[in-house]
C-alpha positions as CSV (number, residue, x, y, z in Angstrom):
1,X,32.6,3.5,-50.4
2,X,29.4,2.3,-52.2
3,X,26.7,4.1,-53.8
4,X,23.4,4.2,-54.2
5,X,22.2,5.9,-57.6
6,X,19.4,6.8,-59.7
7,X,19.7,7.1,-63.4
8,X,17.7,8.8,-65.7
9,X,17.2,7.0,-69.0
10,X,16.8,8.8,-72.5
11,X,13.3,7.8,-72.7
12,X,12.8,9.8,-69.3
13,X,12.4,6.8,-67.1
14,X,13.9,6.3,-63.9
15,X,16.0,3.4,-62.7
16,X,17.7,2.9,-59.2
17,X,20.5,0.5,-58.1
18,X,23.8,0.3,-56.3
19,X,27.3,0.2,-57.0
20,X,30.9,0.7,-55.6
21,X,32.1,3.0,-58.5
22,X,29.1,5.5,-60.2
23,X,31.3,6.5,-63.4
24,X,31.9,2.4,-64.3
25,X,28.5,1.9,-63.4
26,X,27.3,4.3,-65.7
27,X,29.5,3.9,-68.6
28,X,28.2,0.0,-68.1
29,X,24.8,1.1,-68.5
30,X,25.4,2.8,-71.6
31,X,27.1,0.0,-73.0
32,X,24.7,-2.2,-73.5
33,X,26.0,-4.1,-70.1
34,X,24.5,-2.4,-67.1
35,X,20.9,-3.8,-66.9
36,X,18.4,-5.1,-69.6
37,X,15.9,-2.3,-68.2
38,X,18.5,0.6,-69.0
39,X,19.5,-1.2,-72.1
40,X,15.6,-1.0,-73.5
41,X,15.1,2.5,-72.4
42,X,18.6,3.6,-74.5
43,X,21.0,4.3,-71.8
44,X,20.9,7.5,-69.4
45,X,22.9,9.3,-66.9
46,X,23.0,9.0,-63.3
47,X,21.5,12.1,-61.9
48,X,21.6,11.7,-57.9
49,X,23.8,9.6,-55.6
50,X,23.8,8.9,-52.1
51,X,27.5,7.7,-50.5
52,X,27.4,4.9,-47.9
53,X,30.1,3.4,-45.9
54,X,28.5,-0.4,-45.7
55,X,27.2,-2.6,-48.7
56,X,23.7,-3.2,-45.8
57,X,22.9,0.0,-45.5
58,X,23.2,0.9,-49.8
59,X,20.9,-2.0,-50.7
60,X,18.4,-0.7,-47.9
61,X,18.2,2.4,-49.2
62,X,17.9,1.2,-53.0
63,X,14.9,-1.0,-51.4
64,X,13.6,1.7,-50.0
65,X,13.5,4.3,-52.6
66,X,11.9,1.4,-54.8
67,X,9.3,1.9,-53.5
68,X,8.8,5.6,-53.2
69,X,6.2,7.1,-56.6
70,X,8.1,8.6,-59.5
71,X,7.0,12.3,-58.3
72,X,8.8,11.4,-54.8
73,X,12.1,10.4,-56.6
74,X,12.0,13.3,-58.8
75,X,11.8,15.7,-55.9
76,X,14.5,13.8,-54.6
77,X,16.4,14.4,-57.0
78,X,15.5,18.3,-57.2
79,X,16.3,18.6,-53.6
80,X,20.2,16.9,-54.1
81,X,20.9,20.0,-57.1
């Protein structure tokens, strides 16, 4: 399975991306590993997934909620609790 994920950093920003195992992922972000964005913003926690069965179809939808506005993935995110 892979996974599309959005993780909120300490500072309160948000940060999207894909990956085939969300607790490695995350533990690599707060590592100092995961991504230089997530490393500046001091780490965070992934609050929302989405499960997909084909790599395709994960990195199109981490394209396309790219491009959605902060107040759109934030009520994504309300709506997955």
């Amino acid at each position: 399975m892979f996974y599309f994920y959005i993780l909120k950093c300490k500072d309160g920003t948000l940060y999207s991306g894909s990956t085939n195992d969300l607790k490695a992922r995350e533990q690599k972000h707060n590592s100092g590993k995961g991504s230089k964005y997530v490393t500046a913003h001091g780490g965070g926690k992934i609050v929302y997934h989405e499960k997909f069965r084909t790599w395709g179809k994960t990195l199109k939808r981490e394209a396309t909620v790219k491009k959605l506005s902060r107040i759109k993935k934030l009520s994504l995110i309300k709506v997955k609790k």
